[in-house]
Biotite code that builds the C-alpha atoms (Angstrom):
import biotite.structure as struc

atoms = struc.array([
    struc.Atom([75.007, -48.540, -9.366], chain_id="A", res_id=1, res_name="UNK", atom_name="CA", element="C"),
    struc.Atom([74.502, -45.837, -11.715], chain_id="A", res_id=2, res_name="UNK", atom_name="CA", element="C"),
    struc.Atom([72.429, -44.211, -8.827], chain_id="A", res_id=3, res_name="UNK", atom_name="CA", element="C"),
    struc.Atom([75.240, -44.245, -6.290], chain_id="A", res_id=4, res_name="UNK", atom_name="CA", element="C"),
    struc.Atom([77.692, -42.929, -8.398], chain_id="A", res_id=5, res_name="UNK", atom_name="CA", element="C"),
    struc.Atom([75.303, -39.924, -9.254], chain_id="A", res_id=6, res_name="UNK", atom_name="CA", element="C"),
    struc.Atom([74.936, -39.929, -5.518], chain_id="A", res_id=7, res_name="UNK", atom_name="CA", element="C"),
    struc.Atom([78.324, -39.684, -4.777], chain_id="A", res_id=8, res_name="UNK", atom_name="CA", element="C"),
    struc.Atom([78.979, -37.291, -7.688], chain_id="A", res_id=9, res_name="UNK", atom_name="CA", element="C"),
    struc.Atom([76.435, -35.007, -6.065], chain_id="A", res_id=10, res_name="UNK", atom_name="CA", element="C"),
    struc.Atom([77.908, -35.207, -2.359], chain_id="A", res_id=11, res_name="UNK", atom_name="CA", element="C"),
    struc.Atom([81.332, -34.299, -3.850], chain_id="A", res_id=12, res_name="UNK", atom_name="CA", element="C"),
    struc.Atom([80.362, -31.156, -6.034], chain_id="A", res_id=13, res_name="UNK", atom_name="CA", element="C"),
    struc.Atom([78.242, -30.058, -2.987], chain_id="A", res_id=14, res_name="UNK", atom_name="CA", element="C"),
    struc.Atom([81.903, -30.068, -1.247], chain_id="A", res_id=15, res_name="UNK", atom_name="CA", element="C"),
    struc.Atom([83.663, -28.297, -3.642], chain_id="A", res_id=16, res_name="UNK", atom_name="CA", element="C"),
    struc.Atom([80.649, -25.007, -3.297], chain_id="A", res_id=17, res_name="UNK", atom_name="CA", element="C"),
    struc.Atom([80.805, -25.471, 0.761], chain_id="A", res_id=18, res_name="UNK", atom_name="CA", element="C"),
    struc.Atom([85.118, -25.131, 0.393], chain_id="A", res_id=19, res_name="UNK", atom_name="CA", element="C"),
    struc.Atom([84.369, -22.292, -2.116], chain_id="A", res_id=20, res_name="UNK", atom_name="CA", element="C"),
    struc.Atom([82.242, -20.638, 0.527], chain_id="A", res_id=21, res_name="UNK", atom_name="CA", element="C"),
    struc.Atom([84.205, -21.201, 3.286], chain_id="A", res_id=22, res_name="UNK", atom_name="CA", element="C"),
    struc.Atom([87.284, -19.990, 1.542], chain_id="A", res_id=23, res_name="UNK", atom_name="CA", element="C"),
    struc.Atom([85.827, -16.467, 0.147], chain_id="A", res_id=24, res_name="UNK", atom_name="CA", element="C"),
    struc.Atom([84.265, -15.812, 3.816], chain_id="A", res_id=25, res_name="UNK", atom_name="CA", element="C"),
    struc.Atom([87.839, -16.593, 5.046], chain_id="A", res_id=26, res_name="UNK", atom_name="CA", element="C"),
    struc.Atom([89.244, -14.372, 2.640], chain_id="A", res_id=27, res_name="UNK", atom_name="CA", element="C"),
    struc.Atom([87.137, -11.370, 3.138], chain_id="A", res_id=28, res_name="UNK", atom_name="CA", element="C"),
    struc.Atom([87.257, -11.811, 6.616], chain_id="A", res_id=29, res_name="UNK", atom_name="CA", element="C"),
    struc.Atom([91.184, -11.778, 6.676], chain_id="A", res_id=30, res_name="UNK", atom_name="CA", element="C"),
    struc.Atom([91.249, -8.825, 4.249], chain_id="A", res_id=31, res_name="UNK", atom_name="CA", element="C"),
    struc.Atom([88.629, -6.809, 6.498], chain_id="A", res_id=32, res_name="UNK", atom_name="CA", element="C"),
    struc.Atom([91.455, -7.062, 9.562], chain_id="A", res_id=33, res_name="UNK", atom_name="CA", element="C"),
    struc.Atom([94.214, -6.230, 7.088], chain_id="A", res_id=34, res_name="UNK", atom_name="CA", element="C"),
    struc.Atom([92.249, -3.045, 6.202], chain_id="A", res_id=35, res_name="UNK", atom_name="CA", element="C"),
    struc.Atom([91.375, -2.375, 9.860], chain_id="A", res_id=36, res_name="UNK", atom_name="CA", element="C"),
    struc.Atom([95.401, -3.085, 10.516], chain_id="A", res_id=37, res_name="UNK", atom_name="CA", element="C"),
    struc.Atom([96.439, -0.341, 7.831], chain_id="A", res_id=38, res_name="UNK", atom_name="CA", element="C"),
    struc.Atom([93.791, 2.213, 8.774], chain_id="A", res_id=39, res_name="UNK", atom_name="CA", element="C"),
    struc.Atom([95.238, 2.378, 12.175], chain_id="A", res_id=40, res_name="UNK", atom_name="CA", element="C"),
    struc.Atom([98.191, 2.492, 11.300], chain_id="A", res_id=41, res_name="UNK", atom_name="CA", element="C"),
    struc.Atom([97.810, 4.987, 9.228], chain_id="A", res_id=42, res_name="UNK", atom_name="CA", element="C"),
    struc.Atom([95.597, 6.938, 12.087], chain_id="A", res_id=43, res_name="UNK", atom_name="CA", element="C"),
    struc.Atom([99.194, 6.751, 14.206], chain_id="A", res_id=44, res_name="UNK", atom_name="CA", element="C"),
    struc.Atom([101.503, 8.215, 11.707], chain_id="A", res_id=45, res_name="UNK", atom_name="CA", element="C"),
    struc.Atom([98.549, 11.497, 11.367], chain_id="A", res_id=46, res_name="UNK", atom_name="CA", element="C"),
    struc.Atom([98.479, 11.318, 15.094], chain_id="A", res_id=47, res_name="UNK", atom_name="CA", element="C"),
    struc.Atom([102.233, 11.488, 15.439], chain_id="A", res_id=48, res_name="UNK", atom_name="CA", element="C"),
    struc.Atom([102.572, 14.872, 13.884], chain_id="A", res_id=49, res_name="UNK", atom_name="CA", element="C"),
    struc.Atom([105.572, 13.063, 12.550], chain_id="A", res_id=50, res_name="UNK", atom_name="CA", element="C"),
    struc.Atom([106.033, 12.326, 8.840], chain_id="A", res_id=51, res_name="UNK", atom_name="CA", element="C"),
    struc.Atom([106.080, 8.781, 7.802], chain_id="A", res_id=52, res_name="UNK", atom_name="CA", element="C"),
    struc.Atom([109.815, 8.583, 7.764], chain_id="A", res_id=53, res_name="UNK", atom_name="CA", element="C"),
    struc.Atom([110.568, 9.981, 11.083], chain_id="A", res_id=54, res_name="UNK", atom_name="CA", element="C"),
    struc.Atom([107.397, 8.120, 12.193], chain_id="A", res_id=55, res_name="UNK", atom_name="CA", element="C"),
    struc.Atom([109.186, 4.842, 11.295], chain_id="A", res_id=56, res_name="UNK", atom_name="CA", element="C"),
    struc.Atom([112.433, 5.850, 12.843], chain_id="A", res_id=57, res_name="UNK", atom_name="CA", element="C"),
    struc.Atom([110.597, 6.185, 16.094], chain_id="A", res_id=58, res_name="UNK", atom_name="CA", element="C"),
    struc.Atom([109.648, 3.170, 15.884], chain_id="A", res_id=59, res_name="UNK", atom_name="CA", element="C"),
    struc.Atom([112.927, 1.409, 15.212], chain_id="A", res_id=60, res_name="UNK", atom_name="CA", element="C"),
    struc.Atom([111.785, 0.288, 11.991], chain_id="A", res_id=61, res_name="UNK", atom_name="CA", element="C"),
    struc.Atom([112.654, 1.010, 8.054], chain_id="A", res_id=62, res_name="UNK", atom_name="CA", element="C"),
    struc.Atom([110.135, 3.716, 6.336], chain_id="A", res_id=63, res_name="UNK", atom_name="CA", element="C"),
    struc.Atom([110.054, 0.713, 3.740], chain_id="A", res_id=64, res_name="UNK", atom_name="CA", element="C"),
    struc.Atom([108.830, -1.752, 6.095], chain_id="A", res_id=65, res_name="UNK", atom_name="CA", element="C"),
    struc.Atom([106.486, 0.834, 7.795], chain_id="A", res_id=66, res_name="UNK", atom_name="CA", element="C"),
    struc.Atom([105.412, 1.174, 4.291], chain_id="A", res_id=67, res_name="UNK", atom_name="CA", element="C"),
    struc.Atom([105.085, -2.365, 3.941], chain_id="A", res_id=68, res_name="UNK", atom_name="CA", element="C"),
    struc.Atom([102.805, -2.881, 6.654], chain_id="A", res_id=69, res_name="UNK", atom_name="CA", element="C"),
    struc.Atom([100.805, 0.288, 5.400], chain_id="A", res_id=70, res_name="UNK", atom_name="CA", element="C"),
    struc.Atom([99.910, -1.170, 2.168], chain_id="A", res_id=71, res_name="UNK", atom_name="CA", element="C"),
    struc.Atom([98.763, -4.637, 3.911], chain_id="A", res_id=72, res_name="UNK", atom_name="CA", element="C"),
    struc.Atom([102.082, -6.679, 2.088], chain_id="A", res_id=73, res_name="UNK", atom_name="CA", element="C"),
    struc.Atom([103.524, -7.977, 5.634], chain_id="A", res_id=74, res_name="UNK", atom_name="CA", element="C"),
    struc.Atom([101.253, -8.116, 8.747], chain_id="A", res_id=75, res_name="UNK", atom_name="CA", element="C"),
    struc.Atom([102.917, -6.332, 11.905], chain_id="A", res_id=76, res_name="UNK", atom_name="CA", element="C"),
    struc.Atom([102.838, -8.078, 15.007], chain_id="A", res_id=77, res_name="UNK", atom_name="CA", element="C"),
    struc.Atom([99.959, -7.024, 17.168], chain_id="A", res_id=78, res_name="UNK", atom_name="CA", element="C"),
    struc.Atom([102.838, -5.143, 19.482], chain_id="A", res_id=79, res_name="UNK", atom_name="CA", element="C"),
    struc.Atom([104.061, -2.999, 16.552], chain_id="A", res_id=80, res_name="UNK", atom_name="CA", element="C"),
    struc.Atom([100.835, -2.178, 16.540], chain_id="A", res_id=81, res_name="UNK", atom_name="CA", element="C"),
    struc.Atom([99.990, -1.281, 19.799], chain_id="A", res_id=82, res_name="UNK", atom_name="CA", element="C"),
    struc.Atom([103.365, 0.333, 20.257], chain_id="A", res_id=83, res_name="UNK", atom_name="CA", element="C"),
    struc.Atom([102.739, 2.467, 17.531], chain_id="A", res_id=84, res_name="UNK", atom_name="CA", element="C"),
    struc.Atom([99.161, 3.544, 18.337], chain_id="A", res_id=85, res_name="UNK", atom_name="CA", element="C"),
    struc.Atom([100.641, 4.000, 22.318], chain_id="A", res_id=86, res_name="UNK", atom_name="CA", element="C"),
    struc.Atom([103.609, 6.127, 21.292], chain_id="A", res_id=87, res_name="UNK", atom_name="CA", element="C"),
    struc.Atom([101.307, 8.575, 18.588], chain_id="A", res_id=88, res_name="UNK", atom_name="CA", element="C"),
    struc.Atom([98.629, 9.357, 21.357], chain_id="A", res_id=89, res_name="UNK", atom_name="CA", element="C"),
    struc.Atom([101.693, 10.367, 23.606], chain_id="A", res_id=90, res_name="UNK", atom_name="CA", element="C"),
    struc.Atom([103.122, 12.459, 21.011], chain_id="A", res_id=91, res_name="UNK", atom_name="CA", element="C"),
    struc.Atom([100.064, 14.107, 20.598], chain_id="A", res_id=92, res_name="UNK", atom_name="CA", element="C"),
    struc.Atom([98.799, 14.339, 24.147], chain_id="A", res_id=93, res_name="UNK", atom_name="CA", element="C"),
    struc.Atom([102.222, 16.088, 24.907], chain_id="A", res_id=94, res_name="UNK", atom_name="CA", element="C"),
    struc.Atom([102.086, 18.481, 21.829], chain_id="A", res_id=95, res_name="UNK", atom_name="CA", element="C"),
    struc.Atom([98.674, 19.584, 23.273], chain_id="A", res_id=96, res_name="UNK", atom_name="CA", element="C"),
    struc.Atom([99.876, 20.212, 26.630], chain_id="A", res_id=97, res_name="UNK", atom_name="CA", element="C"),
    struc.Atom([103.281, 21.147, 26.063], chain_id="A", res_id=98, res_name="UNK", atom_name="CA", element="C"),
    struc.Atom([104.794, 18.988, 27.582], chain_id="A", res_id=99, res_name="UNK", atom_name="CA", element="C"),
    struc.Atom([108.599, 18.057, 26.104], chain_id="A", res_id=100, res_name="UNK", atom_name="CA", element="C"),
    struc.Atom([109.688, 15.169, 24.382], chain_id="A", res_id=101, res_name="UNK", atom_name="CA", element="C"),
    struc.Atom([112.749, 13.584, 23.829], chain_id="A", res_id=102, res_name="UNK", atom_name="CA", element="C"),
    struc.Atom([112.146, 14.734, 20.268], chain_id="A", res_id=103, res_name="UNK", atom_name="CA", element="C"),
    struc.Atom([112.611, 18.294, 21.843], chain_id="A", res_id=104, res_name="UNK", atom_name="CA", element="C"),
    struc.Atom([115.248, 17.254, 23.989], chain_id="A", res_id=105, res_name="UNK", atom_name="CA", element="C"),
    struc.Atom([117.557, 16.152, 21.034], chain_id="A", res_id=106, res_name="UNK", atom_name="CA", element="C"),
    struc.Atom([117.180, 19.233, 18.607], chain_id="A", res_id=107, res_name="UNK", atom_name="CA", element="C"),
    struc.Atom([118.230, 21.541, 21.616], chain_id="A", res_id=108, res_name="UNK", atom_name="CA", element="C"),
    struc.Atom([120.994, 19.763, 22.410], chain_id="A", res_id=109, res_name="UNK", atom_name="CA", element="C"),
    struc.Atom([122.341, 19.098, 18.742], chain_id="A", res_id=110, res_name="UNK", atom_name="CA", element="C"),
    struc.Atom([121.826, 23.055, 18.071], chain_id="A", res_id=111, res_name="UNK", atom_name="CA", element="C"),
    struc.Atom([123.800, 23.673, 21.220], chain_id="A", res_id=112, res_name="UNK", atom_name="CA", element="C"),
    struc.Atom([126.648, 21.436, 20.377], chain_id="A", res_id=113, res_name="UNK", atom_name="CA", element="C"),
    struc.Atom([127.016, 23.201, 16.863], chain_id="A", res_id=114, res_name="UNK", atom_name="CA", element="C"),
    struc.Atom([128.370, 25.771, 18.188], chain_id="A", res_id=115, res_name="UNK", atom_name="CA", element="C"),
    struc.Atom([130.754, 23.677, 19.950], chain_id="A", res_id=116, res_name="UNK", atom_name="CA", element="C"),
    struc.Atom([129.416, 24.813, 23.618], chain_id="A", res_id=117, res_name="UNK", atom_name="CA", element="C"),
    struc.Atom([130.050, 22.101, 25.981], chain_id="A", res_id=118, res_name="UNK", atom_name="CA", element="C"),
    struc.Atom([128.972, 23.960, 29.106], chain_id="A", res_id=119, res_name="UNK", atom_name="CA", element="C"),
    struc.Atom([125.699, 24.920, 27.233], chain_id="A", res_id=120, res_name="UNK", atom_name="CA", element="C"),
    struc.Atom([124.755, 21.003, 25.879], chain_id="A", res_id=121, res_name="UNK", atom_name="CA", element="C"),
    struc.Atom([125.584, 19.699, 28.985], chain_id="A", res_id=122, res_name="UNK", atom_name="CA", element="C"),
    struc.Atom([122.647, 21.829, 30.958], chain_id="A", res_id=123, res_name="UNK", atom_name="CA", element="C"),
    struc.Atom([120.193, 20.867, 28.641], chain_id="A", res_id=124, res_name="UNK", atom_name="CA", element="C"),
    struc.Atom([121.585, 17.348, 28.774], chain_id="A", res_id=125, res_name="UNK", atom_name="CA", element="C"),
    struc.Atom([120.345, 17.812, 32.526], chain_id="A", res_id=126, res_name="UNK", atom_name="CA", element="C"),
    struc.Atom([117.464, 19.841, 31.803], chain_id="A", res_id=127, res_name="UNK", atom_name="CA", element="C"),
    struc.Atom([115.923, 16.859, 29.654], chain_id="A", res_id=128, res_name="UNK", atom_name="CA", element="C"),
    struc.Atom([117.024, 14.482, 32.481], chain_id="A", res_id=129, res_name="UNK", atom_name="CA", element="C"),
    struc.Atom([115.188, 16.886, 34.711], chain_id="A", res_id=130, res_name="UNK", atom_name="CA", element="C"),
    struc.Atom([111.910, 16.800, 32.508], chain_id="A", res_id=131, res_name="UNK", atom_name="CA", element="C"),
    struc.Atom([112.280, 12.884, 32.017], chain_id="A", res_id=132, res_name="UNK", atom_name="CA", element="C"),
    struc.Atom([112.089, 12.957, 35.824], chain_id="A", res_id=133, res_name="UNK", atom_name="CA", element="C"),
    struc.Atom([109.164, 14.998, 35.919], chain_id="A", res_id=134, res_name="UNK", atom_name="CA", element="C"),
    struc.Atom([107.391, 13.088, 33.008], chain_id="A", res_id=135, res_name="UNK", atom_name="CA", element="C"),
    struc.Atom([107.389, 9.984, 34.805], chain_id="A", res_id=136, res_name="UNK", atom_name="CA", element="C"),
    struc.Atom([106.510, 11.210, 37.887], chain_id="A", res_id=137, res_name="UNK", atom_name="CA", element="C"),
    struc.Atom([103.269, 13.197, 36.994], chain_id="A", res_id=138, res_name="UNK", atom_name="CA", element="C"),
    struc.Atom([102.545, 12.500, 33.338], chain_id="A", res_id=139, res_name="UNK", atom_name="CA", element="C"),
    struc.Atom([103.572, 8.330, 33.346], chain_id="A", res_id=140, res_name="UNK", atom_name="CA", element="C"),
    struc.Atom([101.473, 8.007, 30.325], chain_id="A", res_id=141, res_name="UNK", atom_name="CA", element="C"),
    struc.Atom([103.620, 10.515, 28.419], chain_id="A", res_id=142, res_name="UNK", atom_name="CA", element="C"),
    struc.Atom([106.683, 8.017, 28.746], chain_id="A", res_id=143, res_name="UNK", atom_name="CA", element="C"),
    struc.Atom([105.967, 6.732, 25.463], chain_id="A", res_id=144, res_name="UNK", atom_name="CA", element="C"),
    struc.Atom([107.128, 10.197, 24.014], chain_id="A", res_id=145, res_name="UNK", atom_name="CA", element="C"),
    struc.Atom([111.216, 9.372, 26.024], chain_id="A", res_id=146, res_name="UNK", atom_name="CA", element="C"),
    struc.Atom([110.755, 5.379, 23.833], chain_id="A", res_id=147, res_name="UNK", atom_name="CA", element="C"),
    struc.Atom([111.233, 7.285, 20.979], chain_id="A", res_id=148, res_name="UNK", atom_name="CA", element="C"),
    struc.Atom([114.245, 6.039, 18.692], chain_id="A", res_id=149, res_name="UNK", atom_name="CA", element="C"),
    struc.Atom([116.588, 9.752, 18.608], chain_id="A", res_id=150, res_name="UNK", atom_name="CA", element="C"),
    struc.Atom([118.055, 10.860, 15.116], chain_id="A", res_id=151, res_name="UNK", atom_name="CA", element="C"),
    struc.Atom([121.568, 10.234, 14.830], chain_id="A", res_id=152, res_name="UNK", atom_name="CA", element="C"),
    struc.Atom([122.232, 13.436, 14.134], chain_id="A", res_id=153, res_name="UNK", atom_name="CA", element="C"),
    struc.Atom([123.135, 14.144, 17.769], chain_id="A", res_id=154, res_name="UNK", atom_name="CA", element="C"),
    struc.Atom([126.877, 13.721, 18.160], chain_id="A", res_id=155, res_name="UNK", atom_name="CA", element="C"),
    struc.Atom([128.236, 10.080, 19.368], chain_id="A", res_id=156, res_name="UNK", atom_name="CA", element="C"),
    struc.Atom([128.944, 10.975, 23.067], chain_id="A", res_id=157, res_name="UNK", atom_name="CA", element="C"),
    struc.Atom([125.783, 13.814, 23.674], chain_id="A", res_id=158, res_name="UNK", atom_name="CA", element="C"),
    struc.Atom([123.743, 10.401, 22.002], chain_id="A", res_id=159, res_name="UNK", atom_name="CA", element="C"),
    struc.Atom([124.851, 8.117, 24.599], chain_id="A", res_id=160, res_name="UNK", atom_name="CA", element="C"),
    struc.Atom([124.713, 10.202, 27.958], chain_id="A", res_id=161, res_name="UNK", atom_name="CA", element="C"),
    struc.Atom([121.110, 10.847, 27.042], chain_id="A", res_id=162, res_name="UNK", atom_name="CA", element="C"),
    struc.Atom([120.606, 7.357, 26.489], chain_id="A", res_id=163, res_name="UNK", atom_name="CA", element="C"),
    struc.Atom([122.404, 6.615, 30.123], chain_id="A", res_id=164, res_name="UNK", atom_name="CA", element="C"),
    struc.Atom([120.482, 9.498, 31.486], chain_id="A", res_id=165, res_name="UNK", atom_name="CA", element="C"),
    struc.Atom([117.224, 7.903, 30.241], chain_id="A", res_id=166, res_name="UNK", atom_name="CA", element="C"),
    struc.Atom([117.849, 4.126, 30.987], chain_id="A", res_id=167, res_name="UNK", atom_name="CA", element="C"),
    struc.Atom([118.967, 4.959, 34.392], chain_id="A", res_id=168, res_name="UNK", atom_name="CA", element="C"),
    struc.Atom([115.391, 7.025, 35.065], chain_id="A", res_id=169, res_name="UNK", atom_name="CA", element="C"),
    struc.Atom([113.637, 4.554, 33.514], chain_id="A", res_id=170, res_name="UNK", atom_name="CA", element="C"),
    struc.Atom([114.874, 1.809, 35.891], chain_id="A", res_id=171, res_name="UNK", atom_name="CA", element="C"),
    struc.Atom([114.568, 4.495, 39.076], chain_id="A", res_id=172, res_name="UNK", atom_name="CA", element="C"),
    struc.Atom([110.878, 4.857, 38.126], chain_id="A", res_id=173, res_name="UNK", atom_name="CA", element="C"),
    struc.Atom([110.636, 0.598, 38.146], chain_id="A", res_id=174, res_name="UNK", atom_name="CA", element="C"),
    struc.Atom([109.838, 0.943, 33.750], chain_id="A", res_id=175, res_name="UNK", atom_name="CA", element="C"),
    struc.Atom([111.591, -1.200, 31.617], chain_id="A", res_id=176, res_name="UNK", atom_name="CA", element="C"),
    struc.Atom([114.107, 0.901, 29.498], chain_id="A", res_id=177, res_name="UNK", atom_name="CA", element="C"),
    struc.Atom([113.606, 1.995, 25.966], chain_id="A", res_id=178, res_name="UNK", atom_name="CA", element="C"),
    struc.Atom([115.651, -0.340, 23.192], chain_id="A", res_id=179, res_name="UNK", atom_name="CA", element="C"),
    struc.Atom([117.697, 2.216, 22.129], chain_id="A", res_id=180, res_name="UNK", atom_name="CA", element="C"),
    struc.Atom([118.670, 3.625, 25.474], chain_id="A", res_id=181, res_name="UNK", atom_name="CA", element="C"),
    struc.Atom([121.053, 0.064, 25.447], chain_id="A", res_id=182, res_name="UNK", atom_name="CA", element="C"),
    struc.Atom([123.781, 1.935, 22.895], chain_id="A", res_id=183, res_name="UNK", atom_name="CA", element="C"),
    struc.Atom([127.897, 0.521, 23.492], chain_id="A", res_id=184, res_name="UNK", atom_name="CA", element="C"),
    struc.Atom([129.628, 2.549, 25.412], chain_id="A", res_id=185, res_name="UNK", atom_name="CA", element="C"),
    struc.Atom([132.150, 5.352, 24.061], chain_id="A", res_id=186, res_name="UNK", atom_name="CA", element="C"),
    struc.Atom([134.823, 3.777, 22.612], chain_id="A", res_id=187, res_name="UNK", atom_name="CA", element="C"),
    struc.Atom([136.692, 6.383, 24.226], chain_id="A", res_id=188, res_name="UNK", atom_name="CA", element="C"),
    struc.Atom([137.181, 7.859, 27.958], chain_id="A", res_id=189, res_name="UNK", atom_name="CA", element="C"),
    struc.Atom([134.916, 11.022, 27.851], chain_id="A", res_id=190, res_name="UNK", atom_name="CA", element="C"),
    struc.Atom([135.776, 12.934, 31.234], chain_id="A", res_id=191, res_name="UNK", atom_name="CA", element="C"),
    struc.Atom([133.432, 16.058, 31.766], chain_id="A", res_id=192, res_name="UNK", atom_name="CA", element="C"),
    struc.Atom([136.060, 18.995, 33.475], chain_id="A", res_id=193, res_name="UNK", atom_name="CA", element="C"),
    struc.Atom([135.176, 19.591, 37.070], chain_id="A", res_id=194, res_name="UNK", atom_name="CA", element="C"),
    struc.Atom([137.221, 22.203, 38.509], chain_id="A", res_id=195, res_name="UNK", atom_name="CA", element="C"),
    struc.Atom([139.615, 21.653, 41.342], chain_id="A", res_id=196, res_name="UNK", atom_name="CA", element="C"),
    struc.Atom([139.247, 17.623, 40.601], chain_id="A", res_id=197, res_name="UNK", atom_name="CA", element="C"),
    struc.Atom([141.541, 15.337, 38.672], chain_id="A", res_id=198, res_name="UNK", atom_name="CA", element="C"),
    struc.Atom([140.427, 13.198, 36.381], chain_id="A", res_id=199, res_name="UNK", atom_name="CA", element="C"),
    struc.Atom([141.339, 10.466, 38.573], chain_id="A", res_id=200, res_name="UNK", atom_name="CA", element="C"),
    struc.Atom([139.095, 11.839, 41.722], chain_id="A", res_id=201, res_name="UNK", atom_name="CA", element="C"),
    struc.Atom([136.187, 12.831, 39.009], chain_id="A", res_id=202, res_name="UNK", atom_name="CA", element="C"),
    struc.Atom([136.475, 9.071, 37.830], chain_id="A", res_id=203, res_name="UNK", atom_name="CA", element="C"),
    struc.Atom([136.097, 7.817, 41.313], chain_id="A", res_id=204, res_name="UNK", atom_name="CA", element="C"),
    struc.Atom([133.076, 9.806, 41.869], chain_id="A", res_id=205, res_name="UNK", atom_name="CA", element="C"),
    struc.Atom([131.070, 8.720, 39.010], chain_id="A", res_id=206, res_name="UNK", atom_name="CA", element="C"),
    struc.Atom([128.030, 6.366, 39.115], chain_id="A", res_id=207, res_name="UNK", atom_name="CA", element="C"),
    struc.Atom([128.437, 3.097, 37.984], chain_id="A", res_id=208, res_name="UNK", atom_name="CA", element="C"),
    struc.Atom([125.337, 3.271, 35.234], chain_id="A", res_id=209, res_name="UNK", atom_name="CA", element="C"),
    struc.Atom([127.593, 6.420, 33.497], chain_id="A", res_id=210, res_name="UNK", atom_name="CA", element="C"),
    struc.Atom([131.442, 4.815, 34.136], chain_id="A", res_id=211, res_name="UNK", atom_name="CA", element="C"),
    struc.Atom([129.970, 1.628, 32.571], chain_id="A", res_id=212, res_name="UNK", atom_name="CA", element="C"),
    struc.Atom([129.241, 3.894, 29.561], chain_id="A", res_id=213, res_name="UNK", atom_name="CA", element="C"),
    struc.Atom([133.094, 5.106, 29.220], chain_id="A", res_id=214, res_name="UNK", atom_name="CA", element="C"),
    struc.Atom([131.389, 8.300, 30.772], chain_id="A", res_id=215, res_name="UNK", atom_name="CA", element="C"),
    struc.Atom([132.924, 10.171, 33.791], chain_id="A", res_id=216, res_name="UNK", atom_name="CA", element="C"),
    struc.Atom([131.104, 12.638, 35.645], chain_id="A", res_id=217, res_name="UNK", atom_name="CA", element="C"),
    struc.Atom([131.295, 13.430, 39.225], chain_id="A", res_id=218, res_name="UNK", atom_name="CA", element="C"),
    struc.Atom([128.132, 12.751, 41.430], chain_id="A", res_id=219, res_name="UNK", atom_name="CA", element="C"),
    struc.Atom([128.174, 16.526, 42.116], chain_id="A", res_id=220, res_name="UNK", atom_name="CA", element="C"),
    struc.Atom([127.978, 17.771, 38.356], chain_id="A", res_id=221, res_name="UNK", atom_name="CA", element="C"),
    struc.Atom([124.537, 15.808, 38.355], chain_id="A", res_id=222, res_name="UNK", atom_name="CA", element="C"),
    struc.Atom([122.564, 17.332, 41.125], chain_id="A", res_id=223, res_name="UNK", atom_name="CA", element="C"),
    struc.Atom([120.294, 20.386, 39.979], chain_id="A", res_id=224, res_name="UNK", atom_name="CA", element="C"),
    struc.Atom([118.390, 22.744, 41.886], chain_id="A", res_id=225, res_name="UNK", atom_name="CA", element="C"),
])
């Protein structure tokens, strides 16, 4: 009897050291990811060129919870992840080359409209229509640098016909569009001037993807040379 207990005694501690083991090489193997996790992401935010903040706007995410996943406190979900490595290697790919951004884009049109020049911020509203254009026809892997979440410090109605302007290329070029490219419409009728047309005629001559917007622009004021 006294021989089976000892037995059994034995058996059970033996256990107890094999869960031990098994839970440490667990445990160091889940914190080994968590550090691989953090060092890429912080490798993304260097990459960026961006600081952490406007890194984590980018993204569509607080700096707090960028934080948060930089410190290993919350996991991300493996397409954070890849999202964030993705859009960094565009940024920096494009900063090499010169290519623009929509981080570029944005700061020259909310200079422009400043100084309260409608005629100027609505040719670089084009011009960075024209370059999203280009980008996705020659440089697709640089369409990570157009995902980008824009500053609000653009005003309300320049915001949203770049957005329009962006989803609508985005779509042309078969790409799913960016998040933040699906921002509510105007809640006001914004009707760009168009000489010798009424607003009714320049109303009747906008696309669909920009009148669905509470934008108005004739099909004529968007052609370029």
């Amino acid at each position: 009897m006294r021989g089976a207990n000892a037995a059994r005694e034995c058996h059970e501690h033996q256990k107890v050291l094999s869960d031990q083991t098994t839970r440490t090489y667990h445990e160091h193997v889940i914190d080994q990811d968590t550090q691989e996790v953090i060092d890429r992401l912080d490798a993304a935010v260097a990459t960026s060129g961006l600081s952490l903040r406007r890194f984590a706007h980018a993204l569509g995410t607080s700096p707090s919870r960028l934080s948060s996943y930089r410190t290993g406190r919350v996991a991300p979900s493996a397409a954070f992840l890849l999202r964030a490595e993705r859009i960094a290697n565009a940024l920096r790919q494009a900063r090499r080359d010169s290519i623009p951004t929509l981080l570029d884009a944005m700061e020259s049109i909310r200079r422009a409209d400043s100084r309260d020049d409608d005629d100027w911020t609505y040719a670089l509203a084009l011009e960075a229509r024209n370059r999203l254009r280009d980008t996705l026809h020659r440089h697709r892997s640089l369409a990570a640098t157009w995902e980008i979440q824009p500053l609000s410090t653009v005003a309300d109605r320049w915001r949203t016909l770049i957005a329009a302007f962006v989803g609508h290329e985005f779509a042309e070029a078969g790409l799913p569009a960016p998040p933040w490219t699906e921002a509510p419409k105007l809640d006001t009728e914004w009707v760009l001037d168009t000489p010798r047309l009424s607003a009714r005629e320049i109303k009747r001559q906008t696309p669909d993807w920009l009148a669905e917007r509470n934008i108005f622009i004739a099909e004529k004021d968007l052609v370029t040379l």
